[in-house]
N, C-alpha and C positions, 0 to 999 in steps of 0.2 A: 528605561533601558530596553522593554522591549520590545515597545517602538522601534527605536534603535535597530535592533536588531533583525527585526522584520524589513526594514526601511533596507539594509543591508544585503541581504538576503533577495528582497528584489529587483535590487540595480546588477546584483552581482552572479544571479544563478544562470543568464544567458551570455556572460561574458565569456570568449574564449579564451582570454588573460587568463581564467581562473580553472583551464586546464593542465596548466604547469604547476610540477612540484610545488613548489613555495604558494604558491595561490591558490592550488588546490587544497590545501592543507588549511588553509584561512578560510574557503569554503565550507571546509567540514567543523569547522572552529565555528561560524557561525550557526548552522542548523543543531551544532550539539548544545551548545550554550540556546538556541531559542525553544530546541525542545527539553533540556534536559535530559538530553539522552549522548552518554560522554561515548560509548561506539559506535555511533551513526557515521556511516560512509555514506556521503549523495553524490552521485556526478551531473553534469550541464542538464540545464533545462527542467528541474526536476519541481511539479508542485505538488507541495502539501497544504492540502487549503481544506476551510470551513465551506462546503460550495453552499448548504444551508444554515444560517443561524440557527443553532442549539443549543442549551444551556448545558447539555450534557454531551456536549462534544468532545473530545478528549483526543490527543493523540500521543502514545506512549512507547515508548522501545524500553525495554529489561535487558539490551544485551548488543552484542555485534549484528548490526544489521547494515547489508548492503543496499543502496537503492542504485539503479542504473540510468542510464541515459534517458530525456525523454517520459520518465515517469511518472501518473498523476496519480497520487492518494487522494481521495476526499472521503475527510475525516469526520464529517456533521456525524454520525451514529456514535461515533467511538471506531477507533483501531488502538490494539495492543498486538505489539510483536514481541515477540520473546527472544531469544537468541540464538546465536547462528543460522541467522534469516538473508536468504537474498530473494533481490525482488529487481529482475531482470529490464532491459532496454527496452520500453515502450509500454509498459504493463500499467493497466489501467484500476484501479479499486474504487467501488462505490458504495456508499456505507447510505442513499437515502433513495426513496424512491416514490412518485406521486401516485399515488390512491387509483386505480385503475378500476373496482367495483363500485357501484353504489352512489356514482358520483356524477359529474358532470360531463356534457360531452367534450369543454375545451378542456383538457388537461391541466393548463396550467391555476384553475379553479377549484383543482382537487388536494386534498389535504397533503403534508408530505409527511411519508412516515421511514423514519428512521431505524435503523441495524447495526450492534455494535458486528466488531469482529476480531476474533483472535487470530491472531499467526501463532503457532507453535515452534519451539527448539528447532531446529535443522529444515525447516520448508523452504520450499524453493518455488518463485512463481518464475516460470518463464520466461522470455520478449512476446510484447505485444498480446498475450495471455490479457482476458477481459475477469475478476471478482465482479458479481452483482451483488446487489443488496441484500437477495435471498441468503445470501453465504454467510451464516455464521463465526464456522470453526474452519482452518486449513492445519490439520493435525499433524503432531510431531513426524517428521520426515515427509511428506506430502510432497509433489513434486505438479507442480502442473503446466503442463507442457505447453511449450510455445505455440502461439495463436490459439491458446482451447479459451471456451468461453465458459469459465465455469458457475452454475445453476444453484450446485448443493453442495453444503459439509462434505467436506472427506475424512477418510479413515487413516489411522497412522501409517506412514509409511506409502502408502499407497498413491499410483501414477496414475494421472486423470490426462485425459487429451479428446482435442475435438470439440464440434460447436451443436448442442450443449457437449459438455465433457462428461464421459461416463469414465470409470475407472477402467483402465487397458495394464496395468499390473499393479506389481509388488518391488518393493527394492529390496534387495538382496547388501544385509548389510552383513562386512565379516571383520567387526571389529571386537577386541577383547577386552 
């Protein structure tokens, strides 16, 4: 079956058929049923992939989470997003990366080491916003701004922009 379902999944995530109503809806039917995540919203073009084998690879949603146009998760570390997550047109996550000290001069000879990562309740990544592997946490309300490349953790609530992305504010939330 989940074969199946993968099989599914890749004939049909760059269809434009599958941006109407009714086949939109059979899109989100598929990635919910292959990830077991029953609020996952994906639209066109969108990959969730293993870019390296790892036994401890994992890719989990706890909640309503939006994916947008165009964008690529790689999950080889682990990703867990929590809910009320969206995750903008173009936005890129990288959860592995090759060994840069100590090693050899071709790169692709150097060991790969892997990074899980949380998304928290209410974060919000951008369009075209870069996660690198350093990035462990993007904390509850987090916001990172379109095209920022972001390096490090963030703090709750708090607005990162820019290449690297340092924090540029606070969100002002005024709900009761």
């Amino acid at each position: 079956m989940k074969f199946l379902l993968k099989f599914l999944i890749l004939i049909f995530r760059n269809s434009p058929l599958f941006s109407t109503y009714g086949f939109r809806n059979f899109r989100w039917f598929l990635y919910r049923k292959f990830y077991n995540a029953p609020k996952l919203y994906v639209d066109e073009r969108v990959v969730i992939s293993i870019a390296h084998s790892n036994k401890n690879a994992f890719f989990k949603c706890q909640g309503e989470v939006n994916i947008g146009l165009d964008v690529y998760i790689d999950y080889s570390g682990g990703v867990e997003i929590k809910d009320k997550v969206a995750i903008s047109e173009g936005a890129k996550i990288f959860t592995h990366n090759h060994s840069i000290h100590d090693g050899k001069k071709n790169w692709k000879e150097n060991p790969i080491v892997f990074s899980s990562l949380l998304i928290e309740d209410y974060a919000w990544i951008g369009a075209d916003a870069i996660i690198l592997p350093s990035v462990s946490l993007i904390a509850e309300g987090s916001i990172v701004a379109a095209g920022a490349v972001l390096t490090k953790n963030t703090e709750a609530y708090g607005i990162y922009g820019g290449n690297p992305a340092v924090k540029i504010g606070v969100r002002r939330i005024n709900e009761k």
